[in-house]
Structure formats: C-alpha cells, structure tokens
C-alpha positions as CSV (number, residue, x, y, z in Angstrom):
1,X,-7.8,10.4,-10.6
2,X,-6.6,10.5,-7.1
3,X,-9.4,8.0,-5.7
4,X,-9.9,5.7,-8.9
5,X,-7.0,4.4,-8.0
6,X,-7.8,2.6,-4.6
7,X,-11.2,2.0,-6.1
8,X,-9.7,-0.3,-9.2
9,X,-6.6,-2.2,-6.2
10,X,-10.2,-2.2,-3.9
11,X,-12.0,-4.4,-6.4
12,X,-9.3,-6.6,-7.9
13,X,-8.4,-7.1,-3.9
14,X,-12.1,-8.2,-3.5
15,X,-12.0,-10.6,-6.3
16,X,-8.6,-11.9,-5.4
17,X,-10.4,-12.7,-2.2
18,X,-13.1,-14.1,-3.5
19,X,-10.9,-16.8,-5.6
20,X,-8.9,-17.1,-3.0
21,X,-11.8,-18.1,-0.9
22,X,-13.7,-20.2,-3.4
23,X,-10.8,-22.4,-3.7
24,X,-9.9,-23.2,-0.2
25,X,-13.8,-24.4,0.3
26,X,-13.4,-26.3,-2.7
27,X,-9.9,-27.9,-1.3
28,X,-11.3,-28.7,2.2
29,X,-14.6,-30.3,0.4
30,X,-12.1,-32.0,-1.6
31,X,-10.7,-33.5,1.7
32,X,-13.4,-33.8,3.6
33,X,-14.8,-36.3,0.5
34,X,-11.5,-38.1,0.2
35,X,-11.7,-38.7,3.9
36,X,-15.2,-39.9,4.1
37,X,-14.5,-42.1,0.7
38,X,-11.1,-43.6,2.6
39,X,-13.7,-44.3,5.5
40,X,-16.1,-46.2,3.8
C-alpha cells in the first residue's frame, strides 16, 4: 500500500501535465493563426 500511493498522484500528475500541455500548444496555435489571419 505504501508505494501505490505515489504511483496513482505519479500518473494522475503525468496526465495533468499532459492536458495541461496539450492545451497551451493548442492556445498558442490558436494565436499564432489569429495573428497570421489579422496579417493577411
């Protein structure tokens, strides 16, 4: 029980991250599009 524990907070941590991540690429391909689009 002792180490299942840090194992379970380990892999929600990682997919925290992982969403996390995911949506600050999507919001700077968001602006980088809305620049490029304001551009042209």
């Amino acid at each position: 029980m002792g180490d299942a524990a840090p194992r379970g907070r380990f892999a929600s941590n990682a997919i925290v991250g992982m969403v996390i991540g995911s949506a600050i690429s999507i919001a700077l391909w968001a602006l980088i599009v809305g620049a490029i689009l304001r551009l042209t």
